[in-house]
DRENNU-228768 format. One record per atom (N, C-alpha, C): atom name; x, y, z; chain; residue number from 1. Coordinates in steps of 0.2 Angstrom, whole numbers. Layout:
<atoms>
atom  px  py  pz  kette  nr
CA  X  Y  Z  A  NUM
...
</atoms>
This chain:
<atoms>
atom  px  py  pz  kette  nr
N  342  -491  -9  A  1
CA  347  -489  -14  A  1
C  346  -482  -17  A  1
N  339  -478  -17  A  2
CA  339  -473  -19  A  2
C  341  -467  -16  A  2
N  340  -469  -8  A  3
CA  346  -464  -3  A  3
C  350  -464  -5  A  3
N  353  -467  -8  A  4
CA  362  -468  -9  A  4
C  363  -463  -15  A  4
N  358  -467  -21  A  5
CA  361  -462  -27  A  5
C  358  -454  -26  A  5
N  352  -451  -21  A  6
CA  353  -445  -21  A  6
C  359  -444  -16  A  6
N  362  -448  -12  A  7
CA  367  -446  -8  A  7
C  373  -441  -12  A  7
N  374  -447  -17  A  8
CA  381  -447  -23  A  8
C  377  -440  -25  A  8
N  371  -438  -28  A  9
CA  370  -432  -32  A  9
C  371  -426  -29  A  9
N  370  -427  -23  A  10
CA  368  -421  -17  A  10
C  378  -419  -16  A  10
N  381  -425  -17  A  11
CA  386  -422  -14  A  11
C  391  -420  -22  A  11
N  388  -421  -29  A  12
CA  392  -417  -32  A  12
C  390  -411  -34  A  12
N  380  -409  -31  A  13
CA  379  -401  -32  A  13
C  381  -398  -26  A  13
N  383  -401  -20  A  14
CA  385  -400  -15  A  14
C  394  -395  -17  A  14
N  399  -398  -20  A  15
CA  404  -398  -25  A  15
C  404  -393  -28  A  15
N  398  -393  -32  A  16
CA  397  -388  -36  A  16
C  396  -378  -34  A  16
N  392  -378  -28  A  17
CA  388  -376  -25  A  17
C  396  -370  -21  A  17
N  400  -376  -17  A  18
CA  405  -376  -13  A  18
C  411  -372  -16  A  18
N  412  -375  -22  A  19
CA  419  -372  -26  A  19
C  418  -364  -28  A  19
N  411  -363  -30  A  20
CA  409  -357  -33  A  20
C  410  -352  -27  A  20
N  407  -353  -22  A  21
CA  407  -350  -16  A  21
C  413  -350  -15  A  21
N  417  -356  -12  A  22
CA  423  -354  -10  A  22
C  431  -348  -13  A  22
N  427  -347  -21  A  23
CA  433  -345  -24  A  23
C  427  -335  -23  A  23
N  422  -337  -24  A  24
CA  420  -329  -21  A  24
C  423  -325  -16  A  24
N  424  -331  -9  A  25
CA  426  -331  -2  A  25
C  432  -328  -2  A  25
N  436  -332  -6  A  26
CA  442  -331  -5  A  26
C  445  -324  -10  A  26
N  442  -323  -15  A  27
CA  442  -317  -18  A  27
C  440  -310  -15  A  27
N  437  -311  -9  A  28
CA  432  -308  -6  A  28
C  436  -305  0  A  28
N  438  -309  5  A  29
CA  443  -311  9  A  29
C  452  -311  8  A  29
N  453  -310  3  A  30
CA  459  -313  1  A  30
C  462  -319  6  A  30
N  459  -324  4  A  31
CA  462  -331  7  A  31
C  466  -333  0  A  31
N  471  -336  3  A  32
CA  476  -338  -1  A  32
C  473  -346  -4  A  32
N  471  -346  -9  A  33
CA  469  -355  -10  A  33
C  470  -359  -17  A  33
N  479  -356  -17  A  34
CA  480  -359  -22  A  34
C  484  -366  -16  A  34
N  484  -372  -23  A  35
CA  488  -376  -23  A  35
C  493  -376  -17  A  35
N  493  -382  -10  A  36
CA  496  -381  -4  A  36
C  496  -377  3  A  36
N  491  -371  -1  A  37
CA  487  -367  4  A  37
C  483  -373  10  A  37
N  487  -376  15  A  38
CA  481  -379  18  A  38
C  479  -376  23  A  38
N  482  -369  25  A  39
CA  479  -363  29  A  39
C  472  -363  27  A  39
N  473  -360  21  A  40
CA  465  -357  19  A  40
C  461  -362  15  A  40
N  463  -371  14  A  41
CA  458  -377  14  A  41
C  454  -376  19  A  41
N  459  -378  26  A  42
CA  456  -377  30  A  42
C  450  -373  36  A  42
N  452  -368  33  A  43
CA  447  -361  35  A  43
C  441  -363  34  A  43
N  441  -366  26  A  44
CA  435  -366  21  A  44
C  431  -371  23  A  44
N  435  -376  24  A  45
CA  432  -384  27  A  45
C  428  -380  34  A  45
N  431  -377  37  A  46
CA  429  -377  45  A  46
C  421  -372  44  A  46
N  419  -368  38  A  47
CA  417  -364  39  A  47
C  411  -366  36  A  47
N  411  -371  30  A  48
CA  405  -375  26  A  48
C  404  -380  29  A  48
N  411  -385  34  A  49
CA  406  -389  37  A  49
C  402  -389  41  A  49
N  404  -384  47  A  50
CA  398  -383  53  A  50
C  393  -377  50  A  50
N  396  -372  45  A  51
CA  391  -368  43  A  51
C  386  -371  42  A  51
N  384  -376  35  A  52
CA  379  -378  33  A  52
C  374  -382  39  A  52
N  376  -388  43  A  53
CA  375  -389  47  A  53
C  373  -386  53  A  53
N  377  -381  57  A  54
CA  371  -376  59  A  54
C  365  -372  56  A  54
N  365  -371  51  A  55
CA  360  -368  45  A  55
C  353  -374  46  A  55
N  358  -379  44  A  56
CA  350  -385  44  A  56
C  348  -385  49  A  56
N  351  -387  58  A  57
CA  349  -387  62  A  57
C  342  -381  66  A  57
N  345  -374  66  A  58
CA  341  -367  64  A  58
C  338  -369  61  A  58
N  336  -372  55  A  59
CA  329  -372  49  A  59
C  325  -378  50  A  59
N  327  -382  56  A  60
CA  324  -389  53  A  60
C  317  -388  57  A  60
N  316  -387  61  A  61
CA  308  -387  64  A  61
C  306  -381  59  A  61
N  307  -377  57  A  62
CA  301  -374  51  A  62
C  301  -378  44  A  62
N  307  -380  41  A  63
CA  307  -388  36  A  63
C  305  -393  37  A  63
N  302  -395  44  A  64
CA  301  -402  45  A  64
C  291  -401  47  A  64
N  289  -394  47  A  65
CA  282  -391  46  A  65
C  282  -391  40  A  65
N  288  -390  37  A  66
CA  283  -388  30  A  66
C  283  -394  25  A  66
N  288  -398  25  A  67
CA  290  -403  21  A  67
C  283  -408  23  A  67
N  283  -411  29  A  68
CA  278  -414  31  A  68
C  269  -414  33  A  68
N  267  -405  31  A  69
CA  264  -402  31  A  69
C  259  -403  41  A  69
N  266  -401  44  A  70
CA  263  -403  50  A  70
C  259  -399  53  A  70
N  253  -400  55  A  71
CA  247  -394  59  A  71
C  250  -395  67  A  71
N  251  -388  70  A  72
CA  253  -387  75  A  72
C  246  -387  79  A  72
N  248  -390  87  A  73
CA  241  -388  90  A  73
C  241  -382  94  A  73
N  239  -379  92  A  74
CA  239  -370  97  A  74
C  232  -371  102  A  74
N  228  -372  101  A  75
CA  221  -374  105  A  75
C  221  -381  102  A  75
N  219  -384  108  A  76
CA  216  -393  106  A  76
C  209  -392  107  A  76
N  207  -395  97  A  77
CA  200  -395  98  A  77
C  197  -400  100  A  77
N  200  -406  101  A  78
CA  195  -412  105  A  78
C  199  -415  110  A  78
N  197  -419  114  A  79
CA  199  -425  118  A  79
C  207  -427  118  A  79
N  206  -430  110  A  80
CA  214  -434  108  A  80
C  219  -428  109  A  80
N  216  -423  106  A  81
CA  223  -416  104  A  81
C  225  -413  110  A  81
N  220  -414  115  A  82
CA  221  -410  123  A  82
C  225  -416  125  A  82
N  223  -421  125  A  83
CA  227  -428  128  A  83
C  233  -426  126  A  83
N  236  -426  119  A  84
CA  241  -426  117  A  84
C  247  -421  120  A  84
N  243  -417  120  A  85
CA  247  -410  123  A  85
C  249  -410  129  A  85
N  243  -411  132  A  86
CA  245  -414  139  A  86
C  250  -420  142  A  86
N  251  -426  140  A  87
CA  255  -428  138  A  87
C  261  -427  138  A  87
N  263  -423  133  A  88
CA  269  -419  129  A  88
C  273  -416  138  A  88
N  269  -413  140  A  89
CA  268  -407  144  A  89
C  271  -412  152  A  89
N  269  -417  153  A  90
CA  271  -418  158  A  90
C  278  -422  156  A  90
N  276  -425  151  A  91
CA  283  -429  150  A  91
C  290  -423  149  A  91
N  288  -418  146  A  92
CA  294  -411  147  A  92
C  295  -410  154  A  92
N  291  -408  158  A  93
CA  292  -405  165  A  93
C  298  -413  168  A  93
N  294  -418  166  A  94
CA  297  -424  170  A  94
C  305  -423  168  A  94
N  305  -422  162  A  95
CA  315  -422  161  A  95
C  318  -416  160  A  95
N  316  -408  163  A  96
CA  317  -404  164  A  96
C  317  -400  156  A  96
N  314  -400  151  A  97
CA  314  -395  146  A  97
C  311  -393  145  A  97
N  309  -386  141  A  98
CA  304  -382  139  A  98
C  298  -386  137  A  98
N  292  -383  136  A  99
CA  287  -386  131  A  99
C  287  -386  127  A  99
N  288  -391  120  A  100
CA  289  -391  114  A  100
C  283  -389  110  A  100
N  281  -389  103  A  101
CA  276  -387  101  A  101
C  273  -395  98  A  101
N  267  -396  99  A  102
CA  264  -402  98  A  102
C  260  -403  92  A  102
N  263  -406  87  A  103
CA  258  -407  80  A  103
C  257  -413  78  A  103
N  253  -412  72  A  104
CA  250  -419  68  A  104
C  251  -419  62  A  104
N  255  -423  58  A  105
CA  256  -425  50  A  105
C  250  -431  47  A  105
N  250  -428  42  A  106
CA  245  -434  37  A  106
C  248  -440  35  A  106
N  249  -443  37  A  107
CA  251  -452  34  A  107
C  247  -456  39  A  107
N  246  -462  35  A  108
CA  243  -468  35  A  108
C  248  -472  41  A  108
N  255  -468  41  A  109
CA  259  -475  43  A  109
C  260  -474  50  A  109
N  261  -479  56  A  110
CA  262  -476  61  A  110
C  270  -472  63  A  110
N  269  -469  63  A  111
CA  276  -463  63  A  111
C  276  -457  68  A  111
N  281  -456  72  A  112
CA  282  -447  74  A  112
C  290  -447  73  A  112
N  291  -439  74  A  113
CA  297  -437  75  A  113
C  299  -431  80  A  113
N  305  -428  80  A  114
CA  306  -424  85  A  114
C  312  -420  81  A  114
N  312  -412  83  A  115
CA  316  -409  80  A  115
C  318  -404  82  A  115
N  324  -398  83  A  116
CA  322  -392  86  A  116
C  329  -390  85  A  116
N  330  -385  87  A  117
CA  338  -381  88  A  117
C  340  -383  93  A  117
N  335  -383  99  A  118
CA  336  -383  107  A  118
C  332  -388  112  A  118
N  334  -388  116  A  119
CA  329  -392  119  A  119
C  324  -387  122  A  119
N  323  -384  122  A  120
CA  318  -379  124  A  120
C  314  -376  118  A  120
N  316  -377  113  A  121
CA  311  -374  107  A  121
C  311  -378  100  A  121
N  309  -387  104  A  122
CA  308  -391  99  A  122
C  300  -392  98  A  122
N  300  -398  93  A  123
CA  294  -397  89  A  123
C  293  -407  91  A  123
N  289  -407  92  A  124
CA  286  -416  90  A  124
C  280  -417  86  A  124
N  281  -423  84  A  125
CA  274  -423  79  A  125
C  274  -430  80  A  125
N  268  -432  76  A  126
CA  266  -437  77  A  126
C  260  -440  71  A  126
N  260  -445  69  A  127
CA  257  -446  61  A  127
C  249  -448  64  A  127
N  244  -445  59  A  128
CA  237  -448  60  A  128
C  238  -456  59  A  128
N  243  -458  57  A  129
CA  240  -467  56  A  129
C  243  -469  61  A  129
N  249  -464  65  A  130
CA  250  -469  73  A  130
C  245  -467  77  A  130
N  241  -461  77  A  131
CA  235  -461  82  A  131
C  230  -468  80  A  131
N  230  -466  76  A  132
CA  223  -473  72  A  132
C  225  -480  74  A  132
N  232  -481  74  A  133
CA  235  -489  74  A  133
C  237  -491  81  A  133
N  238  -485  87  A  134
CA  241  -488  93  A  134
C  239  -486  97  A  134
N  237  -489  102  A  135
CA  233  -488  111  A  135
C  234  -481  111  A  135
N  231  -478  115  A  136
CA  235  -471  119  A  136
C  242  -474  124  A  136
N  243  -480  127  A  137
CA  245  -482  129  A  137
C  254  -485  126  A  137
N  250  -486  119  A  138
CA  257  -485  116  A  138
C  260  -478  111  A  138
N  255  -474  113  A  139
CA  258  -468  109  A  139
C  260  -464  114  A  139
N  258  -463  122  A  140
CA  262  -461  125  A  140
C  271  -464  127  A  140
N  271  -470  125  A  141
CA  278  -473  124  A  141
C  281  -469  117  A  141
N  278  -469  113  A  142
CA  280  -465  106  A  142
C  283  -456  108  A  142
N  278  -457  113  A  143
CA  280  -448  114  A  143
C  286  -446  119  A  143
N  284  -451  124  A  144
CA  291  -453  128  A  144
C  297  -453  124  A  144
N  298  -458  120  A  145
CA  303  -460  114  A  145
C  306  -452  113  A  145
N  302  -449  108  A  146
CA  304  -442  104  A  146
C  304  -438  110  A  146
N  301  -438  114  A  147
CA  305  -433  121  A  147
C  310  -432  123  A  147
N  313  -440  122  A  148
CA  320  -444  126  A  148
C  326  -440  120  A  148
N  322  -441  115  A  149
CA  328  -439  110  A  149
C  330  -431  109  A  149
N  324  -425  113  A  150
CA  327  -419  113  A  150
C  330  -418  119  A  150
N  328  -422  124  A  151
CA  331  -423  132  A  151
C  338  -422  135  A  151
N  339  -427  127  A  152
CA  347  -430  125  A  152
C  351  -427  120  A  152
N  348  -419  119  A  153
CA  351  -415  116  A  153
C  353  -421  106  A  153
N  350  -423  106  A  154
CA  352  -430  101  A  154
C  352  -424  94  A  154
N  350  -419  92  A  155
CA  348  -415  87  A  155
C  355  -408  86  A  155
N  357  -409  90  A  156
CA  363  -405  91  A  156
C  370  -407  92  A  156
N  370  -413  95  A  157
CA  373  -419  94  A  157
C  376  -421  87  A  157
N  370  -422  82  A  158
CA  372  -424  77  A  158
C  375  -419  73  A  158
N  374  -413  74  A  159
CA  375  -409  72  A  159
C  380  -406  71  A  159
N  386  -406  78  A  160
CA  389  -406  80  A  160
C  395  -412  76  A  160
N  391  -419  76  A  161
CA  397  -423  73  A  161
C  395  -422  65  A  161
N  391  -419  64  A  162
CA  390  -420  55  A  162
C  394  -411  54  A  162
N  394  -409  55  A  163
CA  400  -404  56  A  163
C  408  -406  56  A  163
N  409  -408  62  A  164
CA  417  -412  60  A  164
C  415  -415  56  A  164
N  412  -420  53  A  165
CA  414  -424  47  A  165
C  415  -419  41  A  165
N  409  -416  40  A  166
CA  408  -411  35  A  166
C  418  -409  33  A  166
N  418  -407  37  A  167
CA  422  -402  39  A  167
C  432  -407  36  A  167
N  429  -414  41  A  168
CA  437  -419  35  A  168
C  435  -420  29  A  168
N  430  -422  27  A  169
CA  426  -423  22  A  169
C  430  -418  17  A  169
N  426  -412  17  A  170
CA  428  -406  12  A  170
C  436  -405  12  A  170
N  439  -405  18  A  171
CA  446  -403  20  A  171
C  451  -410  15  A  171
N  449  -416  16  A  172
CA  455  -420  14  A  172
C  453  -422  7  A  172
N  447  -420  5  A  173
CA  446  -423  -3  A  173
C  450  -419  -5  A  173
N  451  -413  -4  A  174
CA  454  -408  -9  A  174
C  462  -408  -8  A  174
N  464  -412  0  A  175
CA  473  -415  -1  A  175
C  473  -420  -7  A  175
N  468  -424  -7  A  176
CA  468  -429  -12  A  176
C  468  -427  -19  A  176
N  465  -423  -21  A  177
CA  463  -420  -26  A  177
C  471  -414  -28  A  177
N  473  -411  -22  A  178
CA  481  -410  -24  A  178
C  483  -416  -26  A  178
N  485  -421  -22  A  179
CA  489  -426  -23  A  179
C  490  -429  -30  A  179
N  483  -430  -31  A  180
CA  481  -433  -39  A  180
C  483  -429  -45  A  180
N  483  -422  -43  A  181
CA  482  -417  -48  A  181
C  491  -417  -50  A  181
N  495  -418  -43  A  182
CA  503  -416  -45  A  182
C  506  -423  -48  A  182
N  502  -432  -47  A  183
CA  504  -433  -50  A  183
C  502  -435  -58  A  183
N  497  -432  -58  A  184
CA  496  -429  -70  A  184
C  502  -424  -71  A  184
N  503  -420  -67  A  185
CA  506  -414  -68  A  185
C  514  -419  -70  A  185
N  515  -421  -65  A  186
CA  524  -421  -65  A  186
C  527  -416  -63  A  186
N  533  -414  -68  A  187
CA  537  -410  -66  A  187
C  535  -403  -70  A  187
N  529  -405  -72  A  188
CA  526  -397  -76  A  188
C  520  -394  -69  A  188
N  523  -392  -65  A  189
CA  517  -389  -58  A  189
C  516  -382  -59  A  189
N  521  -379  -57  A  190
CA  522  -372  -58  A  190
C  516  -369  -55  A  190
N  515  -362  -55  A  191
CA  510  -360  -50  A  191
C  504  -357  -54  A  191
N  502  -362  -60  A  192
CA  495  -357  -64  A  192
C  491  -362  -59  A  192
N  490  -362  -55  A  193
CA  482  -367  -49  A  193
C  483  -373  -52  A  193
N  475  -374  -49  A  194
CA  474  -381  -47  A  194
C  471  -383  -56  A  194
N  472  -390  -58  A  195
CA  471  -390  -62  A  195
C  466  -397  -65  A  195
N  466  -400  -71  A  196
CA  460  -406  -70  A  196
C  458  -411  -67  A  196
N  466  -415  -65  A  197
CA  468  -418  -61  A  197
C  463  -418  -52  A  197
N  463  -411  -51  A  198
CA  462  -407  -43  A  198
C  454  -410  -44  A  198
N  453  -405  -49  A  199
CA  445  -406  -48  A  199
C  441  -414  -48  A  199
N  445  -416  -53  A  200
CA  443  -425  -54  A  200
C  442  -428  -47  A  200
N  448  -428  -45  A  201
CA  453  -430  -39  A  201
C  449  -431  -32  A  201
N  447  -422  -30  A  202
CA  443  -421  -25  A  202
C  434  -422  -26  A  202
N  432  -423  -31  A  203
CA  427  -425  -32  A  203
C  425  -430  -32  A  203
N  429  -434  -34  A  204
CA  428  -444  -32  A  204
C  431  -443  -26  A  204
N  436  -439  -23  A  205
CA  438  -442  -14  A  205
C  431  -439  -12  A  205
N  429  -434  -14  A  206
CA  424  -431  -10  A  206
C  415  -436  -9  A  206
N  413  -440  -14  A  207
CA  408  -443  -15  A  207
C  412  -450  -10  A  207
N  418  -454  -10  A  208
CA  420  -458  -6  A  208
C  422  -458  1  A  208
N  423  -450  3  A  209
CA  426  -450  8  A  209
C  417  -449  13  A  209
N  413  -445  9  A  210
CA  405  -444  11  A  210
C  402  -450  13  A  210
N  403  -455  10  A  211
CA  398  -463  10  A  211
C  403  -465  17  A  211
N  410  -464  19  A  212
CA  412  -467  25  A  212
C  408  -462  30  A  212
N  407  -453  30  A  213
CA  404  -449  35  A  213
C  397  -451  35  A  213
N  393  -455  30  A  214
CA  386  -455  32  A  214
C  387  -462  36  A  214
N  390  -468  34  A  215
CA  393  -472  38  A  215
C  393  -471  46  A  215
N  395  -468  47  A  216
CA  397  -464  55  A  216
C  392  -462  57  A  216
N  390  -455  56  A  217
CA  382  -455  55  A  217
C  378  -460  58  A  217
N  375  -463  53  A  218
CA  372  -469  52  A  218
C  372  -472  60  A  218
N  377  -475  61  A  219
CA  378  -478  66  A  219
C  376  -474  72  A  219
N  380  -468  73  A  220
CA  376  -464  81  A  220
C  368  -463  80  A  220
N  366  -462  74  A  221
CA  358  -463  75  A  221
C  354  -470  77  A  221
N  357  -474  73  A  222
CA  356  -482  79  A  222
C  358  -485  86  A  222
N  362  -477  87  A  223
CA  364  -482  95  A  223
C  361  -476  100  A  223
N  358  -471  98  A  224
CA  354  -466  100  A  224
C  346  -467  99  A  224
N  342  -471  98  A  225
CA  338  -476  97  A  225
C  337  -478  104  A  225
N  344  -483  104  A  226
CA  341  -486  109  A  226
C  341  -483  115  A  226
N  344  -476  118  A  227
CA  344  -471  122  A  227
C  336  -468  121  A  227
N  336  -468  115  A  228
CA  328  -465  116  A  228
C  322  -468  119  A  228
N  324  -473  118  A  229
CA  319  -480  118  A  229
C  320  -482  127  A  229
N  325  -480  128  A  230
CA  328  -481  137  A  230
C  323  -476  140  A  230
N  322  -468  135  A  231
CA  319  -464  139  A  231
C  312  -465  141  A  231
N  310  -467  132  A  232
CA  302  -469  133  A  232
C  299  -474  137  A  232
N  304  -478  139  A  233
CA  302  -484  145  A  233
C  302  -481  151  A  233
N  308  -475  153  A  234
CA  308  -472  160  A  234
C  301  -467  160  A  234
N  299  -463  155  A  235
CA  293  -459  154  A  235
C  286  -462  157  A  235
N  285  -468  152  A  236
CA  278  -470  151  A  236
C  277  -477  152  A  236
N  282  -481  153  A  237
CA  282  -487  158  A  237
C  287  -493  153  A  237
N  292  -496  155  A  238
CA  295  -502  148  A  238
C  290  -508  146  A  238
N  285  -510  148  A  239
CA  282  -513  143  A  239
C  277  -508  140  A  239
N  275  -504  141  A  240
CA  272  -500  136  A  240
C  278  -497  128  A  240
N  282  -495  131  A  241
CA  288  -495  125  A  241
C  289  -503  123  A  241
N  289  -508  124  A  242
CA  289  -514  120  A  242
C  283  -515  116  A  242
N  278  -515  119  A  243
CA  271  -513  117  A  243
C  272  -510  111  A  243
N  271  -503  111  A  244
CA  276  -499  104  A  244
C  279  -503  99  A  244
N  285  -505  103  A  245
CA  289  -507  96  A  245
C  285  -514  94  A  245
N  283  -516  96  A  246
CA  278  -522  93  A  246
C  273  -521  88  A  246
N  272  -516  90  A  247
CA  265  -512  88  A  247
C  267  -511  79  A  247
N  273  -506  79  A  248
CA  279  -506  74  A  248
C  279  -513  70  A  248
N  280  -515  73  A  249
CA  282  -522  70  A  249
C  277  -527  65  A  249
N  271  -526  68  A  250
CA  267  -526  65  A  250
C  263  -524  56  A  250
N  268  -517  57  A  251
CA  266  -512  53  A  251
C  271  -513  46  A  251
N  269  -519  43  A  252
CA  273  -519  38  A  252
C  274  -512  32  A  252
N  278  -512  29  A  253
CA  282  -507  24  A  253
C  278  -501  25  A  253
N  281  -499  33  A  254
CA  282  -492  34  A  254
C  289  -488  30  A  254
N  283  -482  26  A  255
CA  287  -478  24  A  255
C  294  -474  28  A  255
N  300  -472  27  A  256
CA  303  -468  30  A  256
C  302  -460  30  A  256
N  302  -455  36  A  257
CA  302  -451  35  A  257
C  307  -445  30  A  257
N  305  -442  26  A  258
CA  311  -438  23  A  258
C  315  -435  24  A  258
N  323  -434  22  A  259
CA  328  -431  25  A  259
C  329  -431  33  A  259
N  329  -427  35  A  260
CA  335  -427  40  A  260
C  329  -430  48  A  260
N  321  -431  47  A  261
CA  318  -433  49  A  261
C  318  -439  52  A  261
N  319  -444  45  A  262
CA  322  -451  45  A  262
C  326  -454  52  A  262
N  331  -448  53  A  263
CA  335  -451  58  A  263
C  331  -449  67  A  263
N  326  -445  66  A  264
CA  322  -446  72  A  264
C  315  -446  73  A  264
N  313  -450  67  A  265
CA  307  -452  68  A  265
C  308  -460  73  A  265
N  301  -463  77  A  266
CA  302  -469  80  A  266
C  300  -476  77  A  266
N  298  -473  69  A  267
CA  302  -481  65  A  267
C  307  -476  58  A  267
N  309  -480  56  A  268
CA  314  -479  50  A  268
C  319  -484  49  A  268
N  322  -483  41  A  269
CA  326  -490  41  A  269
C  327  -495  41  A  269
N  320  -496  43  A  270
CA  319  -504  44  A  270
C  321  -509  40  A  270
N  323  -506  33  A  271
CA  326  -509  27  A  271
C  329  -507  24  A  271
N  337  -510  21  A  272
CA  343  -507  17  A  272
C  343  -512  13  A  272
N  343  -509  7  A  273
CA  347  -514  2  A  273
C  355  -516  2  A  273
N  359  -510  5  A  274
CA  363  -512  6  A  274
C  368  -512  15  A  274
N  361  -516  19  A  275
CA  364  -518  24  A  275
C  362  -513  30  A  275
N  365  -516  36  A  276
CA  362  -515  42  A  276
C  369  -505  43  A  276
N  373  -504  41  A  277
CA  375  -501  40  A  277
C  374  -493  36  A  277
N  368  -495  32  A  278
CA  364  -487  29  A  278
C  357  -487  32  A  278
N  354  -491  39  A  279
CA  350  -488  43  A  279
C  351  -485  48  A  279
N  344  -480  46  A  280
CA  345  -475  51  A  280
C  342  -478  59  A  280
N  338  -482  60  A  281
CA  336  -484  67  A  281
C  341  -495  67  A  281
N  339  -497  72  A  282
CA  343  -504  73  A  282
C  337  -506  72  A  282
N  336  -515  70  A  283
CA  331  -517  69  A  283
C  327  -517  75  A  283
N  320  -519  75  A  284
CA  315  -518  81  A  284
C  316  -523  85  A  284
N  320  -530  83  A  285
CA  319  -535  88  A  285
C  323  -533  91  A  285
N  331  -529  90  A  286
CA  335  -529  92  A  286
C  335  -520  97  A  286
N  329  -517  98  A  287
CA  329  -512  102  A  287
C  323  -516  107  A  287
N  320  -521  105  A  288
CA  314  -524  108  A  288
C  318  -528  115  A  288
N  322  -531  114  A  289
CA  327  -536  116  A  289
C  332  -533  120  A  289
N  331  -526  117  A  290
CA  338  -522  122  A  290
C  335  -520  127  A  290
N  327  -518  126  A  291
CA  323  -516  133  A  291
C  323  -522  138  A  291
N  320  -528  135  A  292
CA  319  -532  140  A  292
C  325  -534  144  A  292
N  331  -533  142  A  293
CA  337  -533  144  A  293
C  340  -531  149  A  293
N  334  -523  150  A  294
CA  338  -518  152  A  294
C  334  -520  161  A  294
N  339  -519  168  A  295
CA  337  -521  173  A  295
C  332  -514  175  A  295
</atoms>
């Protein structure tokens, strides 16, 4: 539930953040963005919602070191950390991508994730408590996994579709927001702008039409999961990836990883208050189940 209510916040300083900018831009540019202008809604839409999304994309492996405080390994000082790397290093060559950079986060829980702009210049990590809690055996399934998901382009992908969303999202709240606003107005429109009605209007379409784009969202990170989990079986062997997810399973009240993290780390969401629908991964039986399925 708490994702949600920073969801709701995030998307009225998001609102806030946007309108301001927007009316710079168009002062700036002279974009037409009065009332009906859907030329220059449009522009605007297309410009915030894949701008800010390539923005996070570009920042997220320096964001996902700093938030998480991940040590990269540049020289591996022992055993584990040259294992690790090495590791890393064939499972790249085997699905043709660059070498990623190889680190370790501090948490207790067994966790990793995978990030990058490209598939050549990604980042994986991996938490001390999944070194601590899982075979080498299943952590090479874990590495597999996060491999599978840069291999898969999955980080660009989402990108890509959280940009279009962004982009109807921002663009029809404020039809909406017209709409609402001419019918306060009636037959007093005339051309002084947009007026209480718009702001209201587009504000509540915009926090409702959001919770349907994370909706969407949400789902291609579940169904992308199991494509991960397909690689990590191809990598490092399918019962070692079941191995893995059992291992998980195990692991009661694993924490989520933060922000944008969450959706490629190799647990997350294991629990919604409100349903199978605000998870960022599928339950484990049901990724456990699709392996053993798979011929």
């Amino acid at each position: 539930m708490m994702r949600i209510v920073l969801l709701v916040l995030t998307n009225f300083a998001v609102m806030a953040v946007l309108f301001v900018t927007m009316n710079i831009l168009a002062t700036l540019f002279g974009i037409n963005m009065s009332r009906g202008s859907m030329g220059g809604m449009l522009f605007m839409a297309v410009l915030f919602g894949f701008g800010g999304s390539f923005i996070s994309l570009l920042m997220s492996k320096w964001m996902a070191k700093k938030s998480m405080g991940v040590q990269v390994i540049e020289h591996p000082s022992n055993n584990q950390e040259r294992w690790l790397v090495e590791t890393v290093r064939r499972q790249a060559d085997k699905v043709g991508i660059g070498m990623p950079e190889v680190g370790i986060f501090y948490s207790p829980d067994p966790n990793a994730f995978a990030t990058g702009a490209n598939k050549n210049s990604a980042l994986v990590a991996v938490s001390q408590g999944l070194l601590e809690r899982m075979t080498p055996d299943e952590v090479e399934a874990v590495l597999g996994h996060e491999i599978g998901h840069i291999a898969n382009g999955d980080m660009v992908t989402q990108t890509l579709l959280q940009g279009v969303l962004n982009t109807f999202v921002f663009f029809f709240a404020r039809v909406i927001g017209m709409f609402v606003d001419g019918l306060l107005r009636g037959n007093n429109q005339g051309n002084s702008g947009p007026g209480f009605g718009y702001f209201i209007g587009s504000m509540i379409a915009e926090i409702l039409l959001g919770f349907l784009a994370t909706i969407i969202v949400l789902w291609f990170s579940r169904h992308r999961e199991f494509r991960a989990d397909v690689a990590g079986a191809d990598l490092a062997g399918r019962q070692k990836m079941i191995a893995a997810l059992r291992r998980l399973q195990q692991a009661h009240h694993v924490q989520d990883l933060p922000g944008e993290m969450a959706a490629f780390g190799i647990a997350g969401g294991l629990r919604s208050n409100l349903g199978k629908l605000f998870m960022t991964h599928p339950p484990l039986e049901e990724r456990i189940a699709a392996l053993q399925a798979a011929n």
